[in-house]
N, C-alpha and C positions, 0 to 999 in steps of 0.2 A: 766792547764785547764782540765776540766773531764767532761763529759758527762752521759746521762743515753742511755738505748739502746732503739729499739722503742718500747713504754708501748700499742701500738692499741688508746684509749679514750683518754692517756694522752700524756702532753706536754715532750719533751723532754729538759731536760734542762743540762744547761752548766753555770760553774763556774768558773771567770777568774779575779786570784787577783793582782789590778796594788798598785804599793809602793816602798819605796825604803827603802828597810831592815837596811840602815847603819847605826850604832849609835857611837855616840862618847864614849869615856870612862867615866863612870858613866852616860850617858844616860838611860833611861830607858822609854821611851814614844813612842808607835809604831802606827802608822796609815796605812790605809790599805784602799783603795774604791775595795769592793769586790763587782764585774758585775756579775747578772746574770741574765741569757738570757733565753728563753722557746720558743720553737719551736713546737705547736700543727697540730694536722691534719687538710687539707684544708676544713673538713667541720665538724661539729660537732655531733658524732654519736647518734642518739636517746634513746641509753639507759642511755646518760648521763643524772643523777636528779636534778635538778635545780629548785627554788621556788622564786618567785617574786612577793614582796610585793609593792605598790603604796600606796602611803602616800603624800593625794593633801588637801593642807590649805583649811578648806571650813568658814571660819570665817568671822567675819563681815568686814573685812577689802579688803576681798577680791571680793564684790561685786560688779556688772558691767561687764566691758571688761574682767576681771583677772578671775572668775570665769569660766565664758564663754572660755576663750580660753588656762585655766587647764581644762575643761574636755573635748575638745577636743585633749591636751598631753597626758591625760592617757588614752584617744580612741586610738592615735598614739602608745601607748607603750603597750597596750594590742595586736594589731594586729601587730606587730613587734613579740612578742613571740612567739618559735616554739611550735606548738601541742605536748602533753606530760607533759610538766613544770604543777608547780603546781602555782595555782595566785590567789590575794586577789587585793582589793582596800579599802584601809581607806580611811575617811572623817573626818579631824581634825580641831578640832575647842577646845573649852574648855573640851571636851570630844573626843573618839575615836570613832567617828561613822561605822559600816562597810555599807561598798556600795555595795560589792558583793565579796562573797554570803553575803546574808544578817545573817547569824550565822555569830559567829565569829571561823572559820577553813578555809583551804586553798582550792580551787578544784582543779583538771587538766582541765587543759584547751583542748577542743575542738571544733569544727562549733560549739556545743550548747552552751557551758559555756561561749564561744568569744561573740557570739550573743548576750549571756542574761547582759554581762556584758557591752557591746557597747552601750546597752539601757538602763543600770541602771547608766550608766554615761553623758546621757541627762538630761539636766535642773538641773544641781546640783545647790543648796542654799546657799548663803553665811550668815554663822550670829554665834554669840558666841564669844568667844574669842582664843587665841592662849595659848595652854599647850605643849609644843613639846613632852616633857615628858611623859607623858599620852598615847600623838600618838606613841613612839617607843618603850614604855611597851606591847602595844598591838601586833606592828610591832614580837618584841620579844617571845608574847604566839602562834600568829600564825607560826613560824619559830619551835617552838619546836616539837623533835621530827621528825627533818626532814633531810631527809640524802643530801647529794652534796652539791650544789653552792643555797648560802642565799643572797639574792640580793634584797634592796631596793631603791625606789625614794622618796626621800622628798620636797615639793615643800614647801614655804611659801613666804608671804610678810610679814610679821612683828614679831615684838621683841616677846619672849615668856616670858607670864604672870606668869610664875609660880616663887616660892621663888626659888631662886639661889642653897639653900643646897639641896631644892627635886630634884630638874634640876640633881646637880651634882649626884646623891646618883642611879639616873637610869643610868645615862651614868655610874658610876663606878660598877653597878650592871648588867648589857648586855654589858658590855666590850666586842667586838669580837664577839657576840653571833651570827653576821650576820654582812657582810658589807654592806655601806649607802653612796649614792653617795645624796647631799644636791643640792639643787637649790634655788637661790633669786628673786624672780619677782620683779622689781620695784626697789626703792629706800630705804624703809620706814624698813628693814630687819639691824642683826645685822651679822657684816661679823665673827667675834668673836666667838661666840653663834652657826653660822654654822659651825667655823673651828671648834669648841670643839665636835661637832657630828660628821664631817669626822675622827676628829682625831681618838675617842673611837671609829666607828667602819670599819674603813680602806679604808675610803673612796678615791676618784680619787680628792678631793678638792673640796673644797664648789664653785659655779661659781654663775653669775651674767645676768638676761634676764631681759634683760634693759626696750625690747618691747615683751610685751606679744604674739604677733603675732610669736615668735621667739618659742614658747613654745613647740608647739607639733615635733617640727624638731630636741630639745634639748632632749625632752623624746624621741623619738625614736631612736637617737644616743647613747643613753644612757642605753636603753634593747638591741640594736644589741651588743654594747658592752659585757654586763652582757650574752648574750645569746651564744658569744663566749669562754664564760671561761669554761675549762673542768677537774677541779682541786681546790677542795677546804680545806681551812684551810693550807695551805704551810706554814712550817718553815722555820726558819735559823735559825740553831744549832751551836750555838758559843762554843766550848772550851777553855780554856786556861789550864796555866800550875799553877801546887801550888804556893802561894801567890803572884800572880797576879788580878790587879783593873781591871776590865772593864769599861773605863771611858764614855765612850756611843758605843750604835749602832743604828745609824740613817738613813732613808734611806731617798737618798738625789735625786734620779730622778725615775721617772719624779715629783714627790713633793717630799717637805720635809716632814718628818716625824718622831718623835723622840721614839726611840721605846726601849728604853735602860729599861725602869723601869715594861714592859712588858712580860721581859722574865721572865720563868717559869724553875726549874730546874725538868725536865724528867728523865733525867740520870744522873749522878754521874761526876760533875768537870764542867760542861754545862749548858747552854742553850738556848732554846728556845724560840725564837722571832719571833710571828705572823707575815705572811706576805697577810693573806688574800687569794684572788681566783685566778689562773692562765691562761690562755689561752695562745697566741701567744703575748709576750712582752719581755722588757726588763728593769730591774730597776739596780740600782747603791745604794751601801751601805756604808756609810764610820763607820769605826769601828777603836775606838783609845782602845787600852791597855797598863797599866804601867807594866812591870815587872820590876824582880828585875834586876840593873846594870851588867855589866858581863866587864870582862878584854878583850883587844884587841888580837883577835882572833877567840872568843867566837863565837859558831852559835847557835839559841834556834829555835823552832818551837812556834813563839807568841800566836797565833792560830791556830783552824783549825773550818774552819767555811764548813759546810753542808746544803745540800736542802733536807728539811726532808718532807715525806708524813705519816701523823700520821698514826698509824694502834691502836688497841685496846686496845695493850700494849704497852710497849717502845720495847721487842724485837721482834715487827712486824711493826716497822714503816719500812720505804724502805727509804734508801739511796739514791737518782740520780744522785748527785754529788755535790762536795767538793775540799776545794782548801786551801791551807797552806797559815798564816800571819807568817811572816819569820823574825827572828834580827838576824843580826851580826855586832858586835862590832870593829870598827877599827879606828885606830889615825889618818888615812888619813885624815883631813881635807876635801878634794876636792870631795870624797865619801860619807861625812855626812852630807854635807851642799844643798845638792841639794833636792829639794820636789821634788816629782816625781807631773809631769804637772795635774793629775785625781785630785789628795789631795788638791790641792793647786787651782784649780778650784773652787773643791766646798765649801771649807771651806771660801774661799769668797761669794760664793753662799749664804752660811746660816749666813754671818756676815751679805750680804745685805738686807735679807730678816728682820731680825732682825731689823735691821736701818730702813728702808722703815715701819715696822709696828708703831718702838717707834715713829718716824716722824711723821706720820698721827695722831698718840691717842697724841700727843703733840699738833698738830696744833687743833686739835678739840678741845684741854682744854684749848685753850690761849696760852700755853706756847710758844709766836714765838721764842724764843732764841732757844731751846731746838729743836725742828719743824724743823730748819732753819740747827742749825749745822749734825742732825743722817740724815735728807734727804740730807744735801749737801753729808755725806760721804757714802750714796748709790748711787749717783751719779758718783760720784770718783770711786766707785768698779764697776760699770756698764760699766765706762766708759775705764775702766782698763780691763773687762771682754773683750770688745769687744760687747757688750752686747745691739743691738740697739733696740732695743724691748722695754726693761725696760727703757732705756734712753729714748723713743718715749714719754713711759707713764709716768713718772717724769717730761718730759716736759709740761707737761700739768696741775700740780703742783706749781712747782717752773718755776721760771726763771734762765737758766743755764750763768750766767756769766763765767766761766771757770771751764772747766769739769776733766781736771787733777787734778785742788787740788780743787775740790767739793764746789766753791766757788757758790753760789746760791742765790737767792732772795724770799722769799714766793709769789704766784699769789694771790690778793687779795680778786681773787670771780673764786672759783674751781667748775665744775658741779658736783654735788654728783655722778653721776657713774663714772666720770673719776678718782676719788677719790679712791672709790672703788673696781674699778676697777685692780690700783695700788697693793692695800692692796690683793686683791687674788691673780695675780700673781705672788706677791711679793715670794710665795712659790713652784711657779712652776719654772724648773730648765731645763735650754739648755746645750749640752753636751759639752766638753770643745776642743778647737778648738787647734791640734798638735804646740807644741812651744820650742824649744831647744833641740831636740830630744829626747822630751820624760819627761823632767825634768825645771822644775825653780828654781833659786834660786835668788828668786827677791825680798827679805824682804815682800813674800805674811804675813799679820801677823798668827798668830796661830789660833787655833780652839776657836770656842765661844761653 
């Protein structure tokens, strides 16, 4: 484990990797959940820069109660933000409307700019259609140019109208350019469509306000968060050794997240995998490597994974700390067969999540065969996790005839948000509860 010392603004953090190094003779696949934790200051100093963009659906769909009680959210989430940050508010609909200031640039916020913006967010309109696209190209030119923590909200009720290839072609075009925390009002939204916005840009998970009343308490939860981060753009700097695969780097709590196809190589044998903005938390990585086989005895350094703070160049980034993926190779049997308890957690974690998503886009297309057997075996791994949360919300799905071997039944008439419900936190991840001292070897299956 390693630490950083105290930076004043930033977090300090700590890098602590659980595994079990043993590998059998001609093995060669190493896993690893590499934890790392950030300890920021109890209050966050003013000179940190921070810019918060508000992106509220003003489409025709969202007329009546919905509109009405989005701009009283981004009333809530504009007076949540501390004096200094810099803030915009879109109005999206088939275009990017700006709400304030009315140019399209950022201000700081203070009594004046809070004031003018509290009132240009009464009586907003609903009409047009939904472009998401549109609204986070915008989201995008107002962030440029801007130093610290890039932090938006996206609110909508419905599917986006736009061709699938423009949709994708922005989201692979502002990859990272800012992180996007997504929100669903209603029913009528694609959970899909929102996860592919958190995903590209490092969102906390797309979530689900069932009742609009619920709005302005979700956005303001939502900028205390964002307003607590004091660190932005963090990596993880993966090494490895000559001809070694990196088979993913995923980060598995508190969401999933696949972030393998995202690194960048900065330095030489490495790289770099976005992890977004810091403040005081904790997330969990799991990182599989093949190397090459080694004879019993053997010890290799798999990895060496790092918490990088980018600087101008590669040799002014800063180090805080770093933590070795370790193999050694022995014929013990009793030493290679054991997962260590963290790996073998989540690697169920992200089989279930998997299951639970094919489950749903099965039962929605007919297919009950298909629907019946991938939910019955989220079940099974839920129920095998310990995991009463996800078993609560499955229940409300399916019918659990026996929850050891995932034996189930489809419910005939499911409420759409219980539905969806499932489907988001199907990706959210609880920490893995101490079992064998430390290690399992309980036929968990392998990585998906």
């Amino acid at each position: 484990m390693s630490r950083t010392p105290d930076l004043g603004t930033e977090p300090e953090f700590r890098v602590e990797v659980l595994q079990n190094p043993c590998l059998p003779p001609g093995g060669g696949q190493v896993h690893a959940i590499v934890n790392v934790s950030s300890l920021g200051p109890e209050s966050v100093d003013p000179s940190v820069r921070a810019c918060e963009v508000i992106i509220v659906d003003t489409s025709g769909s969202m007329y009546g109660e919905k509109i009405e009680a989005a701009g009283r959210a981004a009333r809530a989430a504009v007076e949540t933000l501390r004096d200094g940050v810099r803030f915009a508010v879109i109005g999206g609909s088939h275009e990017a409307r700006m709400i304030y200031p009315r140019d399209e640039r950022t201000v700081e916020l203070d009594a004046s700019t809070r004031a003018e913006a509290l009132e240009a967010l009464r009586g907003l309109e609903a009409d047009g259609g939904t472009r998401m696209g549109v609204w986070l190209t915008r989201a995008a030119r107002l962030f440029e140019g801007v130093d610290g923590i890039k932090h938006a909200i996206l609110l909508t009720d419905g599917r986006n109208n736009e061709m699938s290839d423009s949709f994708e072609e922005v989201l692979r075009r502002f990859e990272g350019a800012f992180v996007c925390d997504c929100r669903g009002v209603g029913t009528d939204w694609d959970v899909e469509e929102l996860r592919r916005i958190d995903s590209a840009f490092l969102g906390s998970g797309p979530d689900i306000i069932a009742d609009p009343a619920d709005m302005a308490a979700d956005f303001r939860a939502m900028t205390r968060t964002s307003m607590s981060k004091t660190v932005a753009d963090v990596a993880l700097r993966l090494w490895t050794p000559k001809n070694s695969i990196v088979r993913y780097v995923k980060q598995v709590a508190p969401t999933v997240q696949d972030l393998t196809e995202r690194g960048v190589e900065r330095v030489p044998m490495a790289r770099d995998h976005p992890t977004g903005s810091w403040g005081t938390e904790n997330r969990d990585y799991h990182i599989c490597v093949e190397v090459e086989p080694g004879a019993p005895g053997r010890r290799l350094r798999a990895g060496w994974v790092r918490v990088v703070l980018p600087g101008p160049t590669p040799e002014q980034d800063r180090i805080p700390a770093s933590g070795n993926i370790l193999a050694e190779w022995t014929a013990d049997e009793d030493r290679t067969t054991g997962i260590h308890t963290r790996v073998a957690h989540y690697t169920g974690r992200v089989e279930m999540a998997r299951a639970i998503q094919d489950g749903l886009a099965a039962r929605r297309g007919g297919d009950e065969a298909t629907a019946t057997t991938r939910l019955g075996r989220a079940v099974e791994l839920a129920h095998g996790a310990g995991d009463e949360e996800t078993q609560r919300l499955l229940g409300r799905v399916v019918d659990v005839l026996d929850p050891s071997t995932g034996t189930v039944r489809l419910k005939p008439g499911v409420d759409k948000v219980d539905e969806m419900t499932l489907d988001i936190d199907s990706t959210r991840t609880v920490r893995t509860r101490p079992r064998m001292n430390g290690r399992v070897g309980d036929g968990t299956p392998g990585p998906v």
